[in-house]
py3Dmol code that shows the C-alpha trace and the ligand (Angstrom):
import py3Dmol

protein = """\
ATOM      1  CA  UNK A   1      -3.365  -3.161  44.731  1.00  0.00           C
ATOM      2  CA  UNK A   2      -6.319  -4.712  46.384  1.00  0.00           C
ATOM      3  CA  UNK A   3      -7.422  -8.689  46.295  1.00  0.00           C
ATOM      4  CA  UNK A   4     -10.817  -8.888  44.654  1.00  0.00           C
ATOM      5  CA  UNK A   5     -13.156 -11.601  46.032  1.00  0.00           C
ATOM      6  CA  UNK A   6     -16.619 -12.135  45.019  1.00  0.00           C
ATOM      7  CA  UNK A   7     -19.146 -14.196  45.973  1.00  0.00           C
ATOM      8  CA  UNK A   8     -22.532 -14.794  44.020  1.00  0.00           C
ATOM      9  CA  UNK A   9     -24.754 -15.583  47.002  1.00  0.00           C
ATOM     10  CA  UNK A  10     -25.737 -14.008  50.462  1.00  0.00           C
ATOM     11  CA  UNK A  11     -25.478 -17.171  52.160  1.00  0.00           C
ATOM     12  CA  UNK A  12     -21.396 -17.920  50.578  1.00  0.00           C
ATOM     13  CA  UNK A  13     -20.412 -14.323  51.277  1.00  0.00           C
ATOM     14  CA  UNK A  14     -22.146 -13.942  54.847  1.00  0.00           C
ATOM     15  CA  UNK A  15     -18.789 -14.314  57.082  1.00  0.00           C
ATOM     16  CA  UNK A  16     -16.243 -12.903  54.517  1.00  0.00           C
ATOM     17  CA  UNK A  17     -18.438  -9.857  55.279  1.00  0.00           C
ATOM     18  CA  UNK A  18     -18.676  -9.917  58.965  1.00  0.00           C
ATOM     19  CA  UNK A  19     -14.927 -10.736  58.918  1.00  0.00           C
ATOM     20  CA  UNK A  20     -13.572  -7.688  57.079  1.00  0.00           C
ATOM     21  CA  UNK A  21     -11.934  -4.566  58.214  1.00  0.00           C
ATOM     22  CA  UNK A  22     -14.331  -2.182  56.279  1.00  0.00           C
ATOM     23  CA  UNK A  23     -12.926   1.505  55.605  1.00  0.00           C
ATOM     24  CA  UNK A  24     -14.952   1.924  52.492  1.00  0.00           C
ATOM     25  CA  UNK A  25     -18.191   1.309  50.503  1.00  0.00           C
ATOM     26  CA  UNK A  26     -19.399   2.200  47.226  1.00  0.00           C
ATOM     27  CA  UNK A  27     -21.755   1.436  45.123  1.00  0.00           C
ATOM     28  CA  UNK A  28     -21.097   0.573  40.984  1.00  0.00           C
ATOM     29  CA  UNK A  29     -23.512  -0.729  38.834  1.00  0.00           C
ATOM     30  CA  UNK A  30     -25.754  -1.306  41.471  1.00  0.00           C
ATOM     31  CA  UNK A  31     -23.946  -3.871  43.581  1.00  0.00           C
ATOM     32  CA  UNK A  32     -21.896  -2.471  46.838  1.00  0.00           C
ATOM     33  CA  UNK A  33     -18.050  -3.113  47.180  1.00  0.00           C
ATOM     34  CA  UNK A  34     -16.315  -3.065  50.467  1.00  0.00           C
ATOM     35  CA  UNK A  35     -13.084  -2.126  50.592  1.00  0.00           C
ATOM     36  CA  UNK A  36     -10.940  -2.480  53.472  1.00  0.00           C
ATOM     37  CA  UNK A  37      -8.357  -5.327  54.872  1.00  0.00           C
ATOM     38  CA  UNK A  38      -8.797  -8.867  54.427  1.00  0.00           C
ATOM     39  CA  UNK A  39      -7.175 -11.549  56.658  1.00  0.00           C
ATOM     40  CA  UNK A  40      -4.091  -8.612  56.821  1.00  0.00           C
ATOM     41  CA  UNK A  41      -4.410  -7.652  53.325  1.00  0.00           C
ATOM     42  CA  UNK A  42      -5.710  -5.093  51.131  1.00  0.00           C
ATOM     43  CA  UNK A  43      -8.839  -6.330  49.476  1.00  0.00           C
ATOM     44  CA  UNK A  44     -12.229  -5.469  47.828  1.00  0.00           C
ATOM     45  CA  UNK A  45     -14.908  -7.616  47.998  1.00  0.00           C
ATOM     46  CA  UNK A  46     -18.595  -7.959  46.699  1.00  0.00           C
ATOM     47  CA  UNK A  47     -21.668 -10.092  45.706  1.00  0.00           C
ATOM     48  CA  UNK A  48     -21.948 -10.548  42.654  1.00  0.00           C
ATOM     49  CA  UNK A  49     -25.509 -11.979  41.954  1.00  0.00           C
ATOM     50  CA  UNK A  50     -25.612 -14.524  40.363  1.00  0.00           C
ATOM     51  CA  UNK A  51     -25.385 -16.122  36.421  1.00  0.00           C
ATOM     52  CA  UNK A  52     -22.678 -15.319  34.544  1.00  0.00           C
ATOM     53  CA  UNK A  53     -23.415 -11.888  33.397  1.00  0.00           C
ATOM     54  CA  UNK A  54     -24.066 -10.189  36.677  1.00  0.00           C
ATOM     55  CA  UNK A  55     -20.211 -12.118  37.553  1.00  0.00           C
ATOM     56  CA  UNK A  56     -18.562 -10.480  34.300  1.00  0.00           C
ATOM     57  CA  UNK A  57     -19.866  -7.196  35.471  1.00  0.00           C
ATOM     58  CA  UNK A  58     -19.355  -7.498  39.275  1.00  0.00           C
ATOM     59  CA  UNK A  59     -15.123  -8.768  37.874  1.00  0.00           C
ATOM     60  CA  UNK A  60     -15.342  -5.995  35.310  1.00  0.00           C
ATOM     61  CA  UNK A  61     -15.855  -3.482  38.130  1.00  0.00           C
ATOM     62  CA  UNK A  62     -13.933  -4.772  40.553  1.00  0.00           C
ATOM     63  CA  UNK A  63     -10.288  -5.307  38.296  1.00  0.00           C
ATOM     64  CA  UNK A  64     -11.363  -1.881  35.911  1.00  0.00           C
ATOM     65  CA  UNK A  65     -12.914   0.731  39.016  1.00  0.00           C
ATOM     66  CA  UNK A  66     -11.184  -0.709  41.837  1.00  0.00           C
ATOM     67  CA  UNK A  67      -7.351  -2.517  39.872  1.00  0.00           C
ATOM     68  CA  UNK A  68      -7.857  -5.539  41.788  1.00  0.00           C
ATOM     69  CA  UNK A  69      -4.639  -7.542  41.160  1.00  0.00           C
ATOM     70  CA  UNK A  70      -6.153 -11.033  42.178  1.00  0.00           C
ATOM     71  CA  UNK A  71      -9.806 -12.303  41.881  1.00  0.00           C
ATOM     72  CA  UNK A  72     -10.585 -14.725  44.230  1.00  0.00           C
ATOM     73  CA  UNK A  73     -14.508 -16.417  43.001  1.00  0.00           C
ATOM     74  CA  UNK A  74     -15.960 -18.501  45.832  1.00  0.00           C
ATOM     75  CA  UNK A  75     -19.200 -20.506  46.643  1.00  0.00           C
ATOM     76  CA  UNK A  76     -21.028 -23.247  45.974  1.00  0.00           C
ATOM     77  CA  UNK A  77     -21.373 -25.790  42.930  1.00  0.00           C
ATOM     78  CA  UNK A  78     -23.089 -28.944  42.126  1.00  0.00           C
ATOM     79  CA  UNK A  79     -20.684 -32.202  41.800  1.00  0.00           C
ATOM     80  CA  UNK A  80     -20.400 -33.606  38.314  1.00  0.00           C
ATOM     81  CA  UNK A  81     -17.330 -35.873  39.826  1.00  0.00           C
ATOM     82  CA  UNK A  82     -19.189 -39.139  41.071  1.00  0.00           C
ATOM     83  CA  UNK A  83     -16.350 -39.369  43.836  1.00  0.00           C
ATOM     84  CA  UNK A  84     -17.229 -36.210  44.924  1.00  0.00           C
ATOM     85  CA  UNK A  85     -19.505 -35.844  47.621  1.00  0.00           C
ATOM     86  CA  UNK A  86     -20.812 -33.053  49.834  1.00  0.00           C
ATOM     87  CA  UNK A  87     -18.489 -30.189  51.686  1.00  0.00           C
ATOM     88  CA  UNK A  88     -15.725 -31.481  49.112  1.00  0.00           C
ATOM     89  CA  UNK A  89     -14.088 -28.625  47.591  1.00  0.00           C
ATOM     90  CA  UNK A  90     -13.178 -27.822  44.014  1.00  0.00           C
ATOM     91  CA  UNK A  91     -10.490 -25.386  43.123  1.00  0.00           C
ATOM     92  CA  UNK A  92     -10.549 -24.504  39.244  1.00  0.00           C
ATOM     93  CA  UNK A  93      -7.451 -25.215  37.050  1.00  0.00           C
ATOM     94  CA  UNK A  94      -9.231 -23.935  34.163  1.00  0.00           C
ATOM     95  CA  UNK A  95     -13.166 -23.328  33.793  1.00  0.00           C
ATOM     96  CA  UNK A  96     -15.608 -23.578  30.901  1.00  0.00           C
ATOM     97  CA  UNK A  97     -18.807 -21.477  29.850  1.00  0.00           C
ATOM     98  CA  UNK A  98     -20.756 -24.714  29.605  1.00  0.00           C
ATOM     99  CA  UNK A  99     -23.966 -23.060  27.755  1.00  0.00           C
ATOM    100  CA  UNK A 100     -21.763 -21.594  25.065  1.00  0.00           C
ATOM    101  CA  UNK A 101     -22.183 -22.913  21.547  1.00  0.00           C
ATOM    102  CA  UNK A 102     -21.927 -20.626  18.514  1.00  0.00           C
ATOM    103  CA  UNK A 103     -21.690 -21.455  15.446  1.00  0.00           C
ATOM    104  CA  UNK A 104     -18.583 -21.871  13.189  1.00  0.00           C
ATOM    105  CA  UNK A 105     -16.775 -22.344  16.461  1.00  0.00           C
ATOM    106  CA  UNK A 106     -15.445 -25.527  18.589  1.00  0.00           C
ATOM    107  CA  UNK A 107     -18.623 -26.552  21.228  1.00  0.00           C
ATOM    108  CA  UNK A 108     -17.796 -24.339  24.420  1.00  0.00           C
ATOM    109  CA  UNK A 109     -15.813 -21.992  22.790  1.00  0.00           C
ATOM    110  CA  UNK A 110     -16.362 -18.341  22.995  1.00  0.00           C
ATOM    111  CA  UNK A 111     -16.100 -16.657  19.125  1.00  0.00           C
ATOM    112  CA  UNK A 112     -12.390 -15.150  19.368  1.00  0.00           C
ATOM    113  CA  UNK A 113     -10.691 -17.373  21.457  1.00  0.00           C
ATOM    114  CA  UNK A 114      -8.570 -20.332  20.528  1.00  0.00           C
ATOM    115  CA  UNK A 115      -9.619 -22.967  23.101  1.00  0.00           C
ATOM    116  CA  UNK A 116     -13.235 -23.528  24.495  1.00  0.00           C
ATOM    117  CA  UNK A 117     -11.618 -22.774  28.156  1.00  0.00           C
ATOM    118  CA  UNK A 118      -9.897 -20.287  30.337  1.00  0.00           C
ATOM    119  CA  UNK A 119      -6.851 -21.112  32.226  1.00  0.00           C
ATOM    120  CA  UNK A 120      -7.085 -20.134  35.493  1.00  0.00           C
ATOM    121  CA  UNK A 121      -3.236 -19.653  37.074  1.00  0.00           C
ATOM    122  CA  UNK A 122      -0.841 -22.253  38.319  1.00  0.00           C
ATOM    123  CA  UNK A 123       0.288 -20.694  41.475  1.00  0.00           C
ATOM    124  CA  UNK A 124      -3.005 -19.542  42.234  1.00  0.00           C
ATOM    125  CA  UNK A 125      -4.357 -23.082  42.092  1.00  0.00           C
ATOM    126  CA  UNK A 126      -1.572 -24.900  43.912  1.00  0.00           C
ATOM    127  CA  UNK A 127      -1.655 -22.086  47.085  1.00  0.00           C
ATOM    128  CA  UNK A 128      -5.798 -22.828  46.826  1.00  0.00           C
ATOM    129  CA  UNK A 129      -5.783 -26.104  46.888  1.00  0.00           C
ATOM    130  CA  UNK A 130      -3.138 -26.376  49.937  1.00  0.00           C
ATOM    131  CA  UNK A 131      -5.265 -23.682  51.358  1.00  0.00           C
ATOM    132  CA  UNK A 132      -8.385 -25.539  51.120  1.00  0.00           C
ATOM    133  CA  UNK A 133      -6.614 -28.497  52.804  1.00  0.00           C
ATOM    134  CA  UNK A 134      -5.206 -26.550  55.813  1.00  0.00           C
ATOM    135  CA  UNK A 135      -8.693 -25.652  56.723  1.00  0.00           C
ATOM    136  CA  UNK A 136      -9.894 -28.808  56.157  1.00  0.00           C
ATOM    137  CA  UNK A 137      -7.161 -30.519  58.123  1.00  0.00           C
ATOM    138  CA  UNK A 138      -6.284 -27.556  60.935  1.00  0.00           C
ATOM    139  CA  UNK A 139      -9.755 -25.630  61.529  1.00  0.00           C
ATOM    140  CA  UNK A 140     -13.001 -27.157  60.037  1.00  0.00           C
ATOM    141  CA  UNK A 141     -13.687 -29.311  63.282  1.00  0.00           C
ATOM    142  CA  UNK A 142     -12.918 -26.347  65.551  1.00  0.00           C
ATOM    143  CA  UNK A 143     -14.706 -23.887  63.422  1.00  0.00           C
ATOM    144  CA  UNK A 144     -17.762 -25.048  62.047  1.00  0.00           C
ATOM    145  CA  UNK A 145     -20.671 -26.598  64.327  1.00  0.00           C
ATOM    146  CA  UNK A 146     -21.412 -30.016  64.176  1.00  0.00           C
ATOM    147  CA  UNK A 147     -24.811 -28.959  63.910  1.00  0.00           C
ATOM    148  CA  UNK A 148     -23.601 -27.095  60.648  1.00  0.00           C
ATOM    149  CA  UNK A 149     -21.942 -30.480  59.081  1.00  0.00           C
ATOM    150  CA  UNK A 150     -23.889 -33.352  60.486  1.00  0.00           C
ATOM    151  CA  UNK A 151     -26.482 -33.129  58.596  1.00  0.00           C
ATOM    152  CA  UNK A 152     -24.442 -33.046  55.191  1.00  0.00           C
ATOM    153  CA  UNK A 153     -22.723 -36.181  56.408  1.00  0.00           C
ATOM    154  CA  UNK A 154     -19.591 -34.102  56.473  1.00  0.00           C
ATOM    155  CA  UNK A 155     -16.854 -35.641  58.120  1.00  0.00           C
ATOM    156  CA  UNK A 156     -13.267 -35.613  56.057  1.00  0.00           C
ATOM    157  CA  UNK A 157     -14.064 -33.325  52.998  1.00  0.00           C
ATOM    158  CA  UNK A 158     -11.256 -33.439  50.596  1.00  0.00           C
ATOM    159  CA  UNK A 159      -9.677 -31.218  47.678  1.00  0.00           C
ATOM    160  CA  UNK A 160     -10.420 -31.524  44.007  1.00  0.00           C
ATOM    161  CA  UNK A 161      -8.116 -29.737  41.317  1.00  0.00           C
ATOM    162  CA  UNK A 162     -10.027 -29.627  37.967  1.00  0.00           C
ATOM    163  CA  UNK A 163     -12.270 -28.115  35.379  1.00  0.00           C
ATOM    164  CA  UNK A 164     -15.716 -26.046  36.633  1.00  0.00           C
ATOM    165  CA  UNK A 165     -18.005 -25.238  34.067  1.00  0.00           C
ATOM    166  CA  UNK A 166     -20.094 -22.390  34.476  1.00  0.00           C
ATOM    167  CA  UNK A 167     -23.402 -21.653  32.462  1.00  0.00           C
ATOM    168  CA  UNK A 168     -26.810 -19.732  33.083  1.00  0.00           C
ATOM    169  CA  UNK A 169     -28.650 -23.028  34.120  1.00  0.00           C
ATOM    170  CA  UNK A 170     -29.219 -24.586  37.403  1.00  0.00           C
ATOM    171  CA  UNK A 171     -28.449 -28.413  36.653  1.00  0.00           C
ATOM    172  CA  UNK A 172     -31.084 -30.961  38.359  1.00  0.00           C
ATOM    173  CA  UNK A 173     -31.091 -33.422  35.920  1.00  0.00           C
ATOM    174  CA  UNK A 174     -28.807 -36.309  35.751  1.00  0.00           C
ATOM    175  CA  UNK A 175     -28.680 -36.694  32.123  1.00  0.00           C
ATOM    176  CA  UNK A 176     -27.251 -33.414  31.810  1.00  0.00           C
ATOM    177  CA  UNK A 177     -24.902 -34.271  34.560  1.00  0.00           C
ATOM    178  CA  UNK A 178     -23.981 -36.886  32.445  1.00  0.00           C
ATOM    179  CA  UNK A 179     -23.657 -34.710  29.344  1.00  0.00           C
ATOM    180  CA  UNK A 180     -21.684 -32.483  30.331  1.00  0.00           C
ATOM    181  CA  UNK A 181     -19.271 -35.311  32.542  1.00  0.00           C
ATOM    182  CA  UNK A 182     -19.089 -37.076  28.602  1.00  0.00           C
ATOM    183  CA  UNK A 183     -18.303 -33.555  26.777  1.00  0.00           C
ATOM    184  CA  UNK A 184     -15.756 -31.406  29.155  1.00  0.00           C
ATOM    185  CA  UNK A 185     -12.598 -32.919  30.436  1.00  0.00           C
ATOM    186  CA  UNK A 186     -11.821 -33.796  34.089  1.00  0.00           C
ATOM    187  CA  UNK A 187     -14.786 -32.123  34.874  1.00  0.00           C
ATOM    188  CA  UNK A 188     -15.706 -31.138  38.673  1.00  0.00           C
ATOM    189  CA  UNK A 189     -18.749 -29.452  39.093  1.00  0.00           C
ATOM    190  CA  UNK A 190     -20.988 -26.756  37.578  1.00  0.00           C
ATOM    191  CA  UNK A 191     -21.935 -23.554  38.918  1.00  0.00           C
ATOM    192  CA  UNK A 192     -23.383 -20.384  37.061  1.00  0.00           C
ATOM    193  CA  UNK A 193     -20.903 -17.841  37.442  1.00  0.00           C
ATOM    194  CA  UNK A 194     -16.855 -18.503  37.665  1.00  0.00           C
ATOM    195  CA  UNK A 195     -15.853 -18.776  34.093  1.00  0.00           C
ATOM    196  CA  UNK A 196     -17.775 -15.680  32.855  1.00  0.00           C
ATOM    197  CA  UNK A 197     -15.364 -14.135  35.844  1.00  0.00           C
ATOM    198  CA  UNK A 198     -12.370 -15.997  34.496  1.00  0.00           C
ATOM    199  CA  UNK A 199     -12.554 -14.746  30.511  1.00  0.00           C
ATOM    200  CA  UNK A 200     -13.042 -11.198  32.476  1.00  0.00           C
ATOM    201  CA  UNK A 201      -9.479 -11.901  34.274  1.00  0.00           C
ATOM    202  CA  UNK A 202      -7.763 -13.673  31.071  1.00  0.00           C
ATOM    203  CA  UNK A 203      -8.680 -10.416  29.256  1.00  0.00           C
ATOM    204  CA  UNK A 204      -7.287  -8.173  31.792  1.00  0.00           C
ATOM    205  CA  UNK A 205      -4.937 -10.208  32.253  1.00  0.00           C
ATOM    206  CA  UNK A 206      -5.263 -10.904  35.592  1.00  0.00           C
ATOM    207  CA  UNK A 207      -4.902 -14.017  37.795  1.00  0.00           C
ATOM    208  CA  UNK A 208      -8.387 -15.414  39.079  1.00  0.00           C
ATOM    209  CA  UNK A 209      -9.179 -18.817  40.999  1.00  0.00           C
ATOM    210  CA  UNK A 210     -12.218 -20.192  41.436  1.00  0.00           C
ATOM    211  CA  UNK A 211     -12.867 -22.152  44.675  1.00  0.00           C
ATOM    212  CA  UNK A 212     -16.036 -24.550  45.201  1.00  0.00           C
ATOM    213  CA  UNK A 213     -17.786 -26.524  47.753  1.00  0.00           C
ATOM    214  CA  UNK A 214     -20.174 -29.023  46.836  1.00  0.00           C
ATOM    215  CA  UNK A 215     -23.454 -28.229  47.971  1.00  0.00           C
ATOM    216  CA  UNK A 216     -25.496 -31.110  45.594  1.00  0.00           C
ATOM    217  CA  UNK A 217     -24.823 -33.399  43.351  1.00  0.00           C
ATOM    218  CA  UNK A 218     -26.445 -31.640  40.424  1.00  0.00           C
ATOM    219  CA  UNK A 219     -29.336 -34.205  39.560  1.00  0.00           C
ATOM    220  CA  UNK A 220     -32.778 -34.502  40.573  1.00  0.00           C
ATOM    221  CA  UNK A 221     -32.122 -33.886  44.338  1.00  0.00           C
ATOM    222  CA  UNK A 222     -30.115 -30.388  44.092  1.00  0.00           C
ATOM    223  CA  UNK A 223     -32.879 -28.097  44.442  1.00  0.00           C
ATOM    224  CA  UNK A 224     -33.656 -29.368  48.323  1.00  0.00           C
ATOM    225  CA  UNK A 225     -30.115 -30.100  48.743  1.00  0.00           C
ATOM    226  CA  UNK A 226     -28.701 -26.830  47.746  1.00  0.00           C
ATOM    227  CA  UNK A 227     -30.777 -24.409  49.629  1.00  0.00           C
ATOM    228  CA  UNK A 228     -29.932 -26.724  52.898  1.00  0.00           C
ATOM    229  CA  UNK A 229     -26.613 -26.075  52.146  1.00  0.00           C
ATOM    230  CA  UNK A 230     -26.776 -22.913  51.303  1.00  0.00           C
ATOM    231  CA  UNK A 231     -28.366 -21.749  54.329  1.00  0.00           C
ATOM    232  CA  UNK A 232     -26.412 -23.646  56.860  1.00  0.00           C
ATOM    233  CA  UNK A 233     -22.813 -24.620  56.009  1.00  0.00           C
ATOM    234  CA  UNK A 234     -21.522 -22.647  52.638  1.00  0.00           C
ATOM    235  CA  UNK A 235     -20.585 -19.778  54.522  1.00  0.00           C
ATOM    236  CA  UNK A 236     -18.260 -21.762  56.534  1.00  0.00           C
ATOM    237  CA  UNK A 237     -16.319 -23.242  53.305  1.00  0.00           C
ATOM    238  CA  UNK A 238     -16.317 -20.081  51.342  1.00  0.00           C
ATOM    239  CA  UNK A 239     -14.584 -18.581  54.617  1.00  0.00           C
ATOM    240  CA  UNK A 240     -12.721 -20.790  55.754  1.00  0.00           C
ATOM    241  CA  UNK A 241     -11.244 -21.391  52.298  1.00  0.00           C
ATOM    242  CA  UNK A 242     -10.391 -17.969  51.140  1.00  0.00           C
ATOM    243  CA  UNK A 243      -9.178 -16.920  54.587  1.00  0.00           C
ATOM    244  CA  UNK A 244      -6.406 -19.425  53.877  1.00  0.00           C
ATOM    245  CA  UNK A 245      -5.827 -18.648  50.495  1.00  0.00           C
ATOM    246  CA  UNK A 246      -5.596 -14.324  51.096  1.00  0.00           C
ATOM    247  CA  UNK A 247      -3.257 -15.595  54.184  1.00  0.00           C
ATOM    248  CA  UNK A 248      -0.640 -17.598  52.254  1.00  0.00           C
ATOM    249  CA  UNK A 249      -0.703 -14.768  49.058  1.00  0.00           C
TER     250      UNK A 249
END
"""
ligand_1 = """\
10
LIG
N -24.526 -24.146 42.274
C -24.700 -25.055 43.238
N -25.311 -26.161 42.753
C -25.532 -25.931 41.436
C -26.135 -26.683 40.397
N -26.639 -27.894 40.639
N -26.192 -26.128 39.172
C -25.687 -24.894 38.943
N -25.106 -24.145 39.890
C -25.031 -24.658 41.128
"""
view = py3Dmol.view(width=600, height=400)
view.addModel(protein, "pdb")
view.setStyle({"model": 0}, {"cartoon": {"style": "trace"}})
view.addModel(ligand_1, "xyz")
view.setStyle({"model": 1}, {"stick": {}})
view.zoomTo()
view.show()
C-alpha cells in the first residue's frame, strides 16, 4: 500500500513533484494524484489546496480511492513558539482545529470526539523528527542555495516536537498569536490544513504526521514574510524533510 503525501501549496510541493517516479495520474474530485515511487517507495502524492476542507477531501481521497497506509502532510506554518524562528521545523505530536468551537462541547473540540485534539502517531513523530534533523545536519548546506537561505537568516534551523493547530484563517495578528499560545498546549505553529487531515486519518484509522517549516511568525509581518518564503525556500524543507522521513519508513 502506497505512502500518501500532500502538500497544500505549489510552492511546498514543487520538488516532491519533480522528484517522483510517476507511472500514474488521475484525477478525483478535481485535484490530480500521482502515483508512482517515492524516494524507493510506493507512494501517492497530491496538492491539496488549501484550508482545511479542501485537506479532508484531498486525505479522504487519497486513504479511501487510493488505501494509502501513511499520510505524510507537509509545508509551511506560522510560529506561535517565540523560540522559534524561521526555516525551524515543526513535526506534529498531536494537532488541533483551532477555529472549532461548538456549542455544548469543550473549546476546540469537534462534536463526537472526547478530546479537542488528534493524536498524531508516536513512531511516526520520532522517525520525523530524526528525519528532519538528518537533513538539517547532513544535506541542507549542500542542498539548498545560499541564495535560497540567506535571506531568511537561516543558518542552524532546528526541530520542534509539538502541537499545530490548524484553522481556516491566515493569522497576522499578534494578539491572536497570543490567544491561541494562552489557550492550546505546547503550541508550535498554525497552519490551515493538517488537523482537518489528521481527524481524516484518526477515523480511518490511519497513521498521519504533519511536518512544518516556519515561514513567519504569524503576526503583523506574515503576509510579506510568507510569500518570500514561499516562493524561495519552502520547497527545499518540505523536500528535504519528507525525503528523509519516506527513506527511514
Ligand atoms: N501558513 C504559513 N503561515 C501561516 C500563518 N501565519 N497562518 C496560517 N497558516 C500559515
Amino acid at each position: 500500500m502506497p505512502i500518501g503525501v500532500l502538500c497544500a501549496m505549489t510552492g511546498e510541493i514543487a520538488l516532491l513533484r519533480e522528484d517522483m517516479e510517476v507511472t500514474g495520474r488521475e484525477t478525483v474530485g478535481g485535484r490530480e494524484f500521482l502515483t508512482g515511487r517515492l524516494y524507493g517507495r510506493e507512494a501517492v502524492l497530491a496538492l491539496s489546496g488549501i484550508g482545511k476542507v479542501a485537506a479532508a477531501c484531498a486525505a479522504t481521497i487519497l486513504l479511501d480511492h487510493f488505501g494509502a497506509e501513511t499520510l505524510i502532510f507537509s509545508g509551511t506554518a506560522g510560529g506561535v513558539d517565540p523560540t522559534l524562528r524561521t526555516g525551524d521545523l515543526v513535526v506534529s505530536d498531536r494537532s488541533v482545529q483551532h477555529d472549532v468551537d461548538a456549542i455544548g462541547e469543550a473549546l476546540f473540540q469537534v462534536p463526537g470526539y472526547d478530546q479537542p485534539w488528534f493524536d498524531g502517531d508516536q513512531r511516526l513523530t520520532a522517525l520525523a523528527a530524526e528525519a528532519a534533523a538528518r537533513f538539517f545536519e547532513r544535506d541542507m548546506a549542500g542542498e539548498v542555495p545560499t541564495e535560497h537561505l540567506a535571506p531568511f537568516g537561516i543558518t542552524r534551523p532546528r526541530v520542534a516536537v509539538g502541537t499545530i493547530a490548524s484553522g481556516d484563517q491566515f493569522i497576522s495578528e499578534r494578539e491572536k498569536n497570543r490567544w491561541l499560545s494562552e489557550h492550546i498546549g505546547n503550541l508550535r505553529c498554525v497552519e490551515m490544513e493538517g488537523a482537518a487531515a489528521a481527524q481524516v486519518c484518526v477515523e480511518f484509522g490511519v497513521p498521519h504526521v504533519i511536518l512544518r517549516v516556519i515561514s513567519d511568525g504569524a503576526n503583523e509581518e506574515s503576509a510579506v514574510d510568507f510569500e518570500a518564503f514561499i516562493d524561495q525556500a519552502a520547497r527545499y524543507f518540505t523536500r528535504g524533510a519528507v525525503r528523509e522521513l519516506i527513506k527511514s519508513l
